[in-house]
Each structure stands twice: as C-alpha cells, then as structure tokens.
N, C-alpha and C positions, 0 to 999 in steps of 0.2 A: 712316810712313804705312801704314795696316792698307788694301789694297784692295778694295774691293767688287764684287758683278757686274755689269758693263755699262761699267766704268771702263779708260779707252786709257791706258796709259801710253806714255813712253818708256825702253825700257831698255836701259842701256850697261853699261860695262866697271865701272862703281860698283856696282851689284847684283852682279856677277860675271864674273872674268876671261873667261868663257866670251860675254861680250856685250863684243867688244872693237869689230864692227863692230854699232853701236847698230839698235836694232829698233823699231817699233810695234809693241804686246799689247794686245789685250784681252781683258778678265778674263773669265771662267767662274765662277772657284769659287775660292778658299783654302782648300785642304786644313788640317784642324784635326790635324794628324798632329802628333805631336812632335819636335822639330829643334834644332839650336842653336839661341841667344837671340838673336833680331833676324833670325833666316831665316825664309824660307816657300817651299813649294812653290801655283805656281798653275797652276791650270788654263786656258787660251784660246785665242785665236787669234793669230798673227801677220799683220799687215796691211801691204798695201802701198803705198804712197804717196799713193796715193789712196782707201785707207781700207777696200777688201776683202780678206777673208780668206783667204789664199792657201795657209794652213798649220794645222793642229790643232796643240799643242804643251804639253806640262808642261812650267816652268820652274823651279829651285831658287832665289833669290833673296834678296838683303840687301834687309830691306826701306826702311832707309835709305838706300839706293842708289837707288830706285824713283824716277821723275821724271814728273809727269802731265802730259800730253798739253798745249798749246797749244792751243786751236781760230785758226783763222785764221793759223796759223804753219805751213801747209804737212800739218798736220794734221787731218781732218775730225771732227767729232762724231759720235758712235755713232748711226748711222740708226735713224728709228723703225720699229719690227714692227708691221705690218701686223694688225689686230683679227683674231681667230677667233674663228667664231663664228656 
C-alpha cells in the first residue's frame, strides 16, 4: 500500500522494528527518494489517541507493513481544514 497525503495509518513493529510499541501517523508527503524495494520514508505527524498531533516526525517504513487506520476503532478520521479564503 503506496500512502497518500491526509491518510492515518497504523504503525507497528511490521513496518519496522523500531515501531515495536505501535503508533498513529498521519501522512504529509512520500518522499520519492530512492531506498530499498518495498521501503519508503514519510513525512507526518504522530497522533494521539484522540487524533491530535502531538509530534512532527520522518519515518523509514515497510510499506507492507503499513496498516490503515480504523475509523470507529478508537481511531478518528482526519478533521476537516477549515476553507481560506
């Protein structure tokens, strides 16, 4: 699963040992850099249980490791941004 900007995942120890205790992400950006085959570095936030962003953060990541978000499992939907304007 290739992710996009605005998309919550969850990620554990299956992206990478380094997510042994599992996190909420949300994406920024995929860095188009070149890495092993099946990695990606992304750019986001880490969130906390109740869905605000508590942390700026680059991740290195399997991206078959990657797990998306639940809505309704304790997990919230990405809030809507306010029009400017």
């Amino acid at each position: 699963m290739l992710p996009k900007s605005g998309d919550v995942l969850r990620v554990t120890k299956a992206a990478s040992v380094q997510f042994a205790q599992p996190m909420l992400f949300r994406v920024i950006r995929v860095h188009e850099w070149s890495t092993y085959d099946g990695w990606a570095w992304l750019d986001g936030y880490q969130l906390n249980v109740t869905g605000d962003a508590v942390e700026r953060r680059s991740i290195f990541v399997q991206l078959r490791g990657l797990q998306p978000a639940r809505i309704g499992h304790g997990v919230p939907a990405p809030r809507p941004r306010a029009a400017v304007g």
